[in-house]
GUTOR-202421 format. One record per residue (C-alpha): chain; y, z, x; residue number from 0. Coordinates in steps of 0.25 Angstrom, whole numbers, plus 2048, in hexadecimal, padded with zeros to 3 digits. Example, Ala and Ser with C-alpha at 12.3 -4.5 7.8 and 13.67 -1.06 7.14 Angstrom:
BEGIN
REC vodren  yy  zz  xx bator
REC      A 7EE 81F 831     0
REC      A 7FC 81D 837     1
This chain:
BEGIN
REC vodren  yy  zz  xx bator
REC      A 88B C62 801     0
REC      A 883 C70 7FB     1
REC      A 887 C6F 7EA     2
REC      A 885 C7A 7E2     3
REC      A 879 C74 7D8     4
REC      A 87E C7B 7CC     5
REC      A 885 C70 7C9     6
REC      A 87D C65 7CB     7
REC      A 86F C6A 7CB     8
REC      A 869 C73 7BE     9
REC      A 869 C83 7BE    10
REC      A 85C C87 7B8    11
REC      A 859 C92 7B0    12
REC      A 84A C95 7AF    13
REC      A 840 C9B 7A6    14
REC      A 834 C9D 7B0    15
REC      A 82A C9E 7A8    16
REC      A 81D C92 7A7    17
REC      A 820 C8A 79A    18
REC      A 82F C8E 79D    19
REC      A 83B C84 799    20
REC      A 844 C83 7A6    21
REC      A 852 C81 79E    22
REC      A 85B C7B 7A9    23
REC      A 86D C7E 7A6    24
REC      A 875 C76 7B1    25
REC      A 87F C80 7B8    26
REC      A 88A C7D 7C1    27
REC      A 891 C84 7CC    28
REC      A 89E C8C 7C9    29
REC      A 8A4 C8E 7D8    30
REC      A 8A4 C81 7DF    31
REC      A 8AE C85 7EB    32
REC      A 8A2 C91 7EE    33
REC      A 897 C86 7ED    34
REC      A 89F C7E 7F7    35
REC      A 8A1 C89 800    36
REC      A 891 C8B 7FF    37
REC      A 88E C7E 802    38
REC      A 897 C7D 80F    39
REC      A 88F C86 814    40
REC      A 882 C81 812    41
REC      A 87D C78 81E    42
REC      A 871 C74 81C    43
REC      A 86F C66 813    44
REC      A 866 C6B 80A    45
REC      A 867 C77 802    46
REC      A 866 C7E 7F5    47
REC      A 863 C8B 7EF    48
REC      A 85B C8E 7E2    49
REC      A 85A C9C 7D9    50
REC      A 84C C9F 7D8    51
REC      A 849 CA3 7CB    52
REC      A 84D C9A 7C3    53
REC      A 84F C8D 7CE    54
REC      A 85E C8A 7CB    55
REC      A 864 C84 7D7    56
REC      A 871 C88 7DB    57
REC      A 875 C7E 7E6    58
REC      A 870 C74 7EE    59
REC      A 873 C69 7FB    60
REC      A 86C C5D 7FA    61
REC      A 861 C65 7F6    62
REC      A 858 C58 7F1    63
REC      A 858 C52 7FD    64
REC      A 84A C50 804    65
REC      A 848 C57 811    66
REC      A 83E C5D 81B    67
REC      A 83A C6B 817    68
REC      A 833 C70 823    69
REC      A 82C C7F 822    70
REC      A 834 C80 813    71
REC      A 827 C77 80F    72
REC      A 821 C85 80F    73
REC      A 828 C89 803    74
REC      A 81E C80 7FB    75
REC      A 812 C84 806    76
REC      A 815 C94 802    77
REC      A 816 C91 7F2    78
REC      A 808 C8B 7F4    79
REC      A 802 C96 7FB    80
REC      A 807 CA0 7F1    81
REC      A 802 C98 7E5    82
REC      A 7F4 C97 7EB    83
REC      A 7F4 CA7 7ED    84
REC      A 7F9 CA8 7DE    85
REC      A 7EF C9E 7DA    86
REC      A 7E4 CA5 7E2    87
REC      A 7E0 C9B 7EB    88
REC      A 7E3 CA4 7F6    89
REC      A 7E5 CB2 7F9    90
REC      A 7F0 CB8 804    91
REC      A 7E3 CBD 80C    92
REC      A 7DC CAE 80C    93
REC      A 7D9 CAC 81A    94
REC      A 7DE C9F 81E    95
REC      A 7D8 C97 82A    96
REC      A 7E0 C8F 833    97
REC      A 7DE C7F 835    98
REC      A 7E0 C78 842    99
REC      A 7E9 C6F 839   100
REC      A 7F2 C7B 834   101
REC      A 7F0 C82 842   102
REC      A 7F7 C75 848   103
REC      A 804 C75 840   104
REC      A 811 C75 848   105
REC      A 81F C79 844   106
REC      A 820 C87 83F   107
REC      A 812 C8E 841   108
REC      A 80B C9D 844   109
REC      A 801 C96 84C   110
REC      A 7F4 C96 845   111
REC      A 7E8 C91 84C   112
REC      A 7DE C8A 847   113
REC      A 7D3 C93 840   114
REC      A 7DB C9E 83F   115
REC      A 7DD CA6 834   116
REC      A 7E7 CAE 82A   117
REC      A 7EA CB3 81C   118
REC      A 7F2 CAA 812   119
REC      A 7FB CB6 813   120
REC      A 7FD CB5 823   121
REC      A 7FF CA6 821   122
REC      A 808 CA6 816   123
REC      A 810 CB0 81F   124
REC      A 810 CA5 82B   125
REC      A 815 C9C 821   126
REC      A 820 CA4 819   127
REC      A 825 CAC 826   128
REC      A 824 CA2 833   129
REC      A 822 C94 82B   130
REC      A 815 C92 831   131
REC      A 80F C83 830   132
REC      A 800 C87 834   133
REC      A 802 C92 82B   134
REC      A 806 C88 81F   135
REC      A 7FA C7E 823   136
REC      A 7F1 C87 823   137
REC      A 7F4 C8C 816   138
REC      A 7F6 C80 80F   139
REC      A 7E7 C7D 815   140
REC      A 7E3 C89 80F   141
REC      A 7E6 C87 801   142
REC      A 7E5 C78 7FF   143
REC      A 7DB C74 80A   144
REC      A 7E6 C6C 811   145
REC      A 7F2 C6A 816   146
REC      A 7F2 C5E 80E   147
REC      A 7EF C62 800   148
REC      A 7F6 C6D 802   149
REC      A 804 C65 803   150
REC      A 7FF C5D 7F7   151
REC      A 7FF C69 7EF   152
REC      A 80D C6D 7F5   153
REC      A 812 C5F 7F0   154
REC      A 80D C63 7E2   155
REC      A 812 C70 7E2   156
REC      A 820 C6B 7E5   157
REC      A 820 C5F 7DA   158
REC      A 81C C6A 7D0   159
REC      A 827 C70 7D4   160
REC      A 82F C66 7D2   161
REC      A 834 C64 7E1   162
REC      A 836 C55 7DF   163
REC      A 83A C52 7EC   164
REC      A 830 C59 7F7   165
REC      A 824 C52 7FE   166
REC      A 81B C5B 808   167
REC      A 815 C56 812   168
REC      A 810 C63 818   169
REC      A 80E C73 812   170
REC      A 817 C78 820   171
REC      A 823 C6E 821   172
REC      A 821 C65 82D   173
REC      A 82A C5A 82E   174
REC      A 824 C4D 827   175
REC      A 82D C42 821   176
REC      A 826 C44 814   177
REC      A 828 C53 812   178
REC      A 834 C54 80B   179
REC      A 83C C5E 801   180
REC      A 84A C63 7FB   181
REC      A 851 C6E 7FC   182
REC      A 850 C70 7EC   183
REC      A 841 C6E 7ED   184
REC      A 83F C78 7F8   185
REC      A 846 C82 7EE   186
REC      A 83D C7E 7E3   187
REC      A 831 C83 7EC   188
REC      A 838 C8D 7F2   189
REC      A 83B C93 7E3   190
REC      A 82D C91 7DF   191
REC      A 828 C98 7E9   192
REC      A 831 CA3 7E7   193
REC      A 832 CA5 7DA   194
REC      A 820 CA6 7D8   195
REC      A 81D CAD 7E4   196
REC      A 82A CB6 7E8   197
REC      A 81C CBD 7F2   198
REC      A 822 CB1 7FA   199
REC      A 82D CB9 7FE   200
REC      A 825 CC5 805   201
REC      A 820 CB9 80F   202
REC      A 82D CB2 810   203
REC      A 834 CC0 813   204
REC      A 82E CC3 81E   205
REC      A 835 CC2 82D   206
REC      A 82A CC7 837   207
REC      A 81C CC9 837   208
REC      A 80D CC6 83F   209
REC      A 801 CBF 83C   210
REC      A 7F6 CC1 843   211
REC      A 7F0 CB6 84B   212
REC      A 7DF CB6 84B   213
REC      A 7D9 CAB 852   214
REC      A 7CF CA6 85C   215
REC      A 7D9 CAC 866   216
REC      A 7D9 CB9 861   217
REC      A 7E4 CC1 858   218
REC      A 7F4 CC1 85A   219
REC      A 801 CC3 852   220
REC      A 809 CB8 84F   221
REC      A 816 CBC 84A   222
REC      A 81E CB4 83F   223
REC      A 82D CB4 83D   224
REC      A 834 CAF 830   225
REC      A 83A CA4 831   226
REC      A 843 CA5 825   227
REC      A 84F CAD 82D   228
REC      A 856 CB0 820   229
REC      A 84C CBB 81D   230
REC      A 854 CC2 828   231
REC      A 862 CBD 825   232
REC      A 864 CBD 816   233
REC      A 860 CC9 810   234
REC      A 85D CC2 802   235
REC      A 854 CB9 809   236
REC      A 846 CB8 803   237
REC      A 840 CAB 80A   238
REC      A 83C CA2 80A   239
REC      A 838 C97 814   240
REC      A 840 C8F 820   241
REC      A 83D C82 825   242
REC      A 840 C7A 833   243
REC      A 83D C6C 83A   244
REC      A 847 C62 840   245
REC      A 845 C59 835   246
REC      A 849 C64 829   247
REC      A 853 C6D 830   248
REC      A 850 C7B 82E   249
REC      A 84E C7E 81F   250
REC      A 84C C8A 818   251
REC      A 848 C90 809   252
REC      A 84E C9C 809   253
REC      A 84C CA4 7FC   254
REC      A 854 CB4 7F9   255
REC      A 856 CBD 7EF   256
REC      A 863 CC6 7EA   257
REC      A 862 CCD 7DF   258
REC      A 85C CC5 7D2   259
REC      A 85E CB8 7DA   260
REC      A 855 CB1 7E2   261
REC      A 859 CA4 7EA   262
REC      A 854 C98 7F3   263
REC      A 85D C91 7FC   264
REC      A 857 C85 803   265
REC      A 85C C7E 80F   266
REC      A 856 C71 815   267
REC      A 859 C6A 823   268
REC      A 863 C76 827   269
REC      A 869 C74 837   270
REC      A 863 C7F 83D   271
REC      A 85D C8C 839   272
REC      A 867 C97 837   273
REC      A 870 C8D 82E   274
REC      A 865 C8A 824   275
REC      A 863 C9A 821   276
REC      A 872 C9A 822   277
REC      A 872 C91 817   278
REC      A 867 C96 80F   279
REC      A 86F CA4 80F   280
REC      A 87D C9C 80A   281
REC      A 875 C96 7FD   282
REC      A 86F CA3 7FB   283
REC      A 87B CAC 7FC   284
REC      A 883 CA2 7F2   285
REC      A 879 CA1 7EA   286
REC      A 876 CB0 7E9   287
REC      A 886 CB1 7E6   288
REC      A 887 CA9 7DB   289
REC      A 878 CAA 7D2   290
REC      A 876 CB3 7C7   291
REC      A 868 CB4 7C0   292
REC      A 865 CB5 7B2   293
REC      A 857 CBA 7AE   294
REC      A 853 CBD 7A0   295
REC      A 848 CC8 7A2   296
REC      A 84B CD0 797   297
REC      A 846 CC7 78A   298
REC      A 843 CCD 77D   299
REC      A 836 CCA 778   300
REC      A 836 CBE 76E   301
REC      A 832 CC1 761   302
REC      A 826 CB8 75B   303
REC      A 825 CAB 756   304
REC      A 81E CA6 746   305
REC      A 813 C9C 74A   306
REC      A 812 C93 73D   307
REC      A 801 C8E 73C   308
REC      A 7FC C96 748   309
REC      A 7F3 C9F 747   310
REC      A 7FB CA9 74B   311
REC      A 808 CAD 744   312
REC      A 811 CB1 750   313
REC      A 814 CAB 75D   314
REC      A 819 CB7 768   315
REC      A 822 CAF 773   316
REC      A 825 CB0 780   317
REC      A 830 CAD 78B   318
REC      A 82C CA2 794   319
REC      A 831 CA9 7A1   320
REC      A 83E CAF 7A6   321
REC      A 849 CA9 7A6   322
REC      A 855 CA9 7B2   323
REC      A 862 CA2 7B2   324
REC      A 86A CA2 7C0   325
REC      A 87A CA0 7BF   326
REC      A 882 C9E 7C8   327
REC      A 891 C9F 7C1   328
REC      A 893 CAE 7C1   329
REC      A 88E CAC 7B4   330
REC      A 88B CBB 7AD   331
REC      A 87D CBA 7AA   332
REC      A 87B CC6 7A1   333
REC      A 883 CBB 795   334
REC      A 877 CB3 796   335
REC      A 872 CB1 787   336
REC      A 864 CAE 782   337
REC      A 860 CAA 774   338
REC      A 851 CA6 76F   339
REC      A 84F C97 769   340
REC      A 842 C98 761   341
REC      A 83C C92 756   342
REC      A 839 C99 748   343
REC      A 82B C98 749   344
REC      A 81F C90 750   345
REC      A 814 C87 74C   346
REC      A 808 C87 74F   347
REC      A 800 C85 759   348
REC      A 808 C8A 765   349
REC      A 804 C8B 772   350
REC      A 807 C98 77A   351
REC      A 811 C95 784   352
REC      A 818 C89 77B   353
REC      A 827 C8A 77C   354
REC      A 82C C8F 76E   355
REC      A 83A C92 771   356
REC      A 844 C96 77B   357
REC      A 84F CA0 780   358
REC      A 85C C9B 782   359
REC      A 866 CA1 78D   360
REC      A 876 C9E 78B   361
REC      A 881 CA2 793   362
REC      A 88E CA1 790   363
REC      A 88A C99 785   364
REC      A 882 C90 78E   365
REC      A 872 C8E 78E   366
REC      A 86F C92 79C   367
REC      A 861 C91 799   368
REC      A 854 C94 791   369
REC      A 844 C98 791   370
REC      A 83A C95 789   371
REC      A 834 C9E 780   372
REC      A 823 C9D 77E   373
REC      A 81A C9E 775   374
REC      A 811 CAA 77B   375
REC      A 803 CA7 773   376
REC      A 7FC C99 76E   377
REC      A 7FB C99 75D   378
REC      A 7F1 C90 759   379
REC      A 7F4 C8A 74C   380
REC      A 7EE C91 740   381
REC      A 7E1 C8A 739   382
REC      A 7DA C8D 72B   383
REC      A 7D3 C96 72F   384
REC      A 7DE C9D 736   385
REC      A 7E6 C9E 728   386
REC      A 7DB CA2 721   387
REC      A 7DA CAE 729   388
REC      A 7E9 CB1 729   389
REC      A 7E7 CB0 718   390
REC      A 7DB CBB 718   391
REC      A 7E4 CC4 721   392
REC      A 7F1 CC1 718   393
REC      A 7E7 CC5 70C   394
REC      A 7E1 CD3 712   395
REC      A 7EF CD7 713   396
C-alpha cells in the first residue's frame, strides 16, 4: 500500500549551500484517513513525490524497489548534457554528427541518419520533447566519445548522488536486465536536474515543434510532439520526462510548481498511459494541498568574530546558503525561531569556509532544523614579525 513517509522516512531541512550541514528532523504525518484516501487512488506500484528545494519526501509506494526505467533514463542523460554546457565542453550551437551506431537506435526516435547533422540545442529538443533514442546516442558520443563511457560517467554521476540503487546500462532506456532504478532514485536525479538547471524546464515545456531534417536526401521538417501529456492536462505542470516499454510499464517524472512549491511525483511500471499521468496529478494535488514552505531570506548580517594569534584581529562570517523547511501539518510558519550558536572568539589559523557556528530554527519549541555559519576569509596565524609590526603601529598612535 501508498504510506505517507513522513512518518517513516526523515523530512529534511536544507541549508544549500557547499560546505553546508544538512540538519535532518524526522516528521510525521497528521491526517492518516486523507493519506489513505490518497493511496487508494493511486494504482501504479511505485510512487513518490519529493519537494524540490529541500528533497523532503512526502509519500512514497514501494519506492526502493528496483525496476526498469525506460526513456526516464533521460533524466540522468539531460543532467549530463547540462553539465557539460555549464562546464564549457560544449555550446548549444556545437554541431553534433550523427553515427551509424546512434542513427540505428530503435524505440523512440526522430529519425537521424547517419552523417547528418544538428545543434546540441536541436538534439536536446529531440530528447527533452519526443524521448528520442538516436538523439540520446548521439549525444552521449558527442560529449564522451561513446556510448560506453558516457554510461560510465552516468553511473558515477548517480553514485555521487547517492542513488544507491540504479545500474545503467544505456544513456536512452532500452530494456536490459541490468538497467535498473527506484522510484526514490529517479527523484533524486529528477531533483538535481531541476533544482541546478531550472533552463530544463523551457525544453521540457514545450508541446510542438519542427526540426529540420538535412541530409544526403535533401531538407524536410520533422515534427516532434511532447510526450509528457501533462504539460496539456495540469496546468501546474512543469515536466519532466515519461517513460514506456512492456517490461517497465509506462513511467513518468512529472515535475510542477504552485506558488513557492515545487514538486516531483514519480511513477514506475504504471498499467497504461492515461492512469500513470492520473497518478502523477493525485501525488501532486495532495501534496500541493498539504506542504507549506519556510525560507529564511531575509538574515541579518553577522557581526565579526575576535581571531586570537592571527594576523588579523577579526573574522567577518557568512551564512552557508539558504535555508527551507517544508511542513506539512498546517503548522503556521511565520512562529519559526532562529537563534545564533557561535563561539566568543577564534584561533588562529582558520581557513575560510570552516564552519565556526551555526543558526538554529525552532518551532513550537522544537529544533526544526539548522545551517551552518562560515568563516568568510583564511587568517593565518600571527609570527614575530607580524607582532612586531602590530607594536610599532600601537606606538605611532
Amino acid at each position: 500500500m501508498l504510506v505517507f513517509l513522513l512518518a517513516a522516512r526523515p523530512v529534511i531541512s536544507v541549508a544549500a549551500a557547499e560546505g553546508g550541514e544538512v540538519t535532518v528532523e524526522t516528521g510525521s504525518g497528521e491526517n492518516p484517513a486523507e493519506e489513505n484516501q490518497v493511496a487508494a487512488q493511486v494504482a501504479a506500484p511505485h510512487a513518490l513525490l519529493m519537494e524540490v528545494s529541500t528533497g523532503t519526501v512526502l509519500m512514497g509506494k514501494a519506492a526502493d524497489e528496483k525496476v526498469h526505467p525506460a526513456s526516464v533514463t533521460k533524466i540522468m542523460t539531460m543532467l549530463l548534457i547540462l553539465e557539460a554546457l555549464e562546464e564549457g565542453k560544449i555550446a548549444l550551437n556545437d554541431t553534433v554528427t550523427v553515427s551509424e551506431h546512434a542513427a540505428s537506435m530503435g524505440g523512440s526516435q526522430v529519425y537521424l541518419e547517419p552523417f547528418e547533422q544538428q545543434t546540441v540545442e536541436t538534439m536536446l529538443k529531440c530528447i527533452a520533447v519526443a524521448s528520442a533514442n538516436d538523439a540520446c546516442v548521439a549525444m552521449a558520443e558527442h560529449i564522451s566519445g561513446s556510448e560506453g563511457d558516457f554510461v560510465k560517467q552516468m553511473n558515477e554521476r548517480a553514485k555521487a548522488l547517492g542513488m544507491e540503487n540504479t545500474h545503467f546500462v544505456n544513456c536512452c532506456g532500452l530494456d536490459d536486465d541490468n538497467h535498473l532504478t527506484t522510484a526514490r532514485d529517479v527523484a533524486v536525479m529528477s531533483r538535481e536536474l531541476l533544482l541546478n538547471y531550472p533552463e530544463i524546464h523551457e525544453y521540457c515545456t514545450i508541446w510542438m515543434e519542427n526540426i529540420i531534417h538535412t541530409t544526403a536526401k535533401g531538407s524536410f521538417e520533422f515534427g516532434l510532439t511532447n510526450t509528457n501529456k501533462l504539460i496539456r492536462q495540469y496546468e501546474y505542470a512543469t515536466g519532466l520526462k515519461t517513460g514506456f516499454t512492456s517490461v517497465a510499464g509506462f513511467c513518468v517524472s512529472a515535475s510542477a510548481k504552485k506558488d513557492d512549491i515545487e514538486l516531483v511525483a514519480v511513477i514506475m511500471g504504471g498499467a497504461d498511459s492515461k492512469s500513470r499521468f492520473q497518478d502523477a496529478i493525485t501525488l501532486l494535488n495532495s501534496g500541493f494541498a498539504c506542504c507549506s514552505l519556510y525560507r529564511d531570506e531575509n538574515r541579518a548580517a553577522l557581526a565579526e568574530l575576535p581571531v586570537a594569534g592571527g594576523v588579523e584581529e577579526q573574522m567577518p562570517l557568512e551564512y552557508a546558503g539558504e535555508f527551507s523547511y517544508v511542513s506539512t501539518d498546517g503548522s503556521n510558519l511565520s512562529e519559526v525561531k532562529r537563534s545564533l550558536e557561535l563561539p566568543k572568539g577564534l584561533e588562529a589559523p582558520v581557513k575560510k569556509g570552516s564552519t565556526v557556528g551555526r543558526v538554529v530554527y525552532s518551532l513550537n519549541g522544537k529544533e526544526i532544523g539548522a545551517s551552518d555559519i562560515l568563516a568568510a576569509r583564511s587568517v593565518d596565524r600571527a609570527g614575530y614579525k607580524d607582532y612586531l609590526e602590530r607594536a610599532f603601529q600601537g606606538f605611532l598612535l
